[in-house]
Every structure is written in C-alpha cells, then in structure tokens.
C-alpha positions as CSV (number, residue, x, y, z in Angstrom):
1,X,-15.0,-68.7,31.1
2,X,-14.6,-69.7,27.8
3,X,-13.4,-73.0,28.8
4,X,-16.5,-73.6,30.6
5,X,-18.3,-73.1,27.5
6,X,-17.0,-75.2,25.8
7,X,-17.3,-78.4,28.1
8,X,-20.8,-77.4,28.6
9,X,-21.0,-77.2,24.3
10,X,-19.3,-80.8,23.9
11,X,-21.7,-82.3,26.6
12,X,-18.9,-82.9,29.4
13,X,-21.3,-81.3,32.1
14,X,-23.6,-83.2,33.7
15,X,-24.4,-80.3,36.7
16,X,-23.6,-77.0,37.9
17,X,-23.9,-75.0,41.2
18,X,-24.1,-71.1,41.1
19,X,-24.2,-69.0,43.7
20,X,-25.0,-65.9,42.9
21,X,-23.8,-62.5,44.9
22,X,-25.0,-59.3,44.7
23,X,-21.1,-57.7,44.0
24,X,-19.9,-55.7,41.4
25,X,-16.0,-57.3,41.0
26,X,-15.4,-55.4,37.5
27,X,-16.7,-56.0,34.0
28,X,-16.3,-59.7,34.2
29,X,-17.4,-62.1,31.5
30,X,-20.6,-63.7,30.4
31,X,-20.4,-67.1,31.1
32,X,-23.5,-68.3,28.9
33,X,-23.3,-66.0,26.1
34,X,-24.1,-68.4,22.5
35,X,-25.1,-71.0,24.6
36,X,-28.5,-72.4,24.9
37,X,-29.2,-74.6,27.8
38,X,-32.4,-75.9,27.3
39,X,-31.1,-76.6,23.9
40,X,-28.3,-78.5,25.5
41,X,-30.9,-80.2,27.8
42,X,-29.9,-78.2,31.2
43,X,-32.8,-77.1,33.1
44,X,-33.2,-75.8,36.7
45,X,-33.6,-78.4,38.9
46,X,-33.4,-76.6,42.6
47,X,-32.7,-72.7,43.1
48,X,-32.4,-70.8,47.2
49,X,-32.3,-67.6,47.8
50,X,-30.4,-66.3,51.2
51,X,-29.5,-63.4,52.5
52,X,-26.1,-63.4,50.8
53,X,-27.1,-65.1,47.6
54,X,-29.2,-66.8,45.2
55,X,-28.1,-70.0,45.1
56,X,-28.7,-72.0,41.1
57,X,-28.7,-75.6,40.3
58,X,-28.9,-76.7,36.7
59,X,-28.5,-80.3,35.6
60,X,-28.6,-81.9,32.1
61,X,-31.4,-84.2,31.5
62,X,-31.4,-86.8,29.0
C-alpha cells in the first residue's frame, strides 16, 4: 500500500474505485494514513451502497 501512496503523493492518480466489504482479512494496512485528499484535490465524485459493499469513487479535480 505504500506504493499507492505514493503515486497518489506525486500526482500520478487521476481516479480511484473502492469497493468496500464488510470482511475482516487480518490487520491489514491503512491505505490513506499521512495523506490528505482534499489537499491533493481528490474529492468523491459517485459512492453505491449494495448488499455486498459500499462501492467509492474519488477523482482528482484540477
């Protein structure tokens, strides 16, 4: 995951997709800790929730 912070950091991400399931895998990793997205101009732009997830769509605005 640390990779993915830093492409989103050095402005190489234009858009992502999460979906988001309620399942506990392990500890994992938190995938935007020391980021701020608004900061880095990302900002929801269409979220869904189903029965098996939630699904998340940022996008960087200029």
């Amino acid at each position: 995951m640390s990779t993915v912070r830093q492409y989103l950091q050095a402005g190489l991400v234009d858009e992502l997709h999460f979906a988001i399931a309620p399942v506990l895998l392990g500890r994992g990793e938190a995938l935007f800790a020391g980021l701020d997205l608004p900061a880095l101009g990302f900002r929801v732009v269409e979220h869904a929730a189903t029965a098996a997830a939630t699904h998340v769509v940022l996008a960087r605005h200029a």
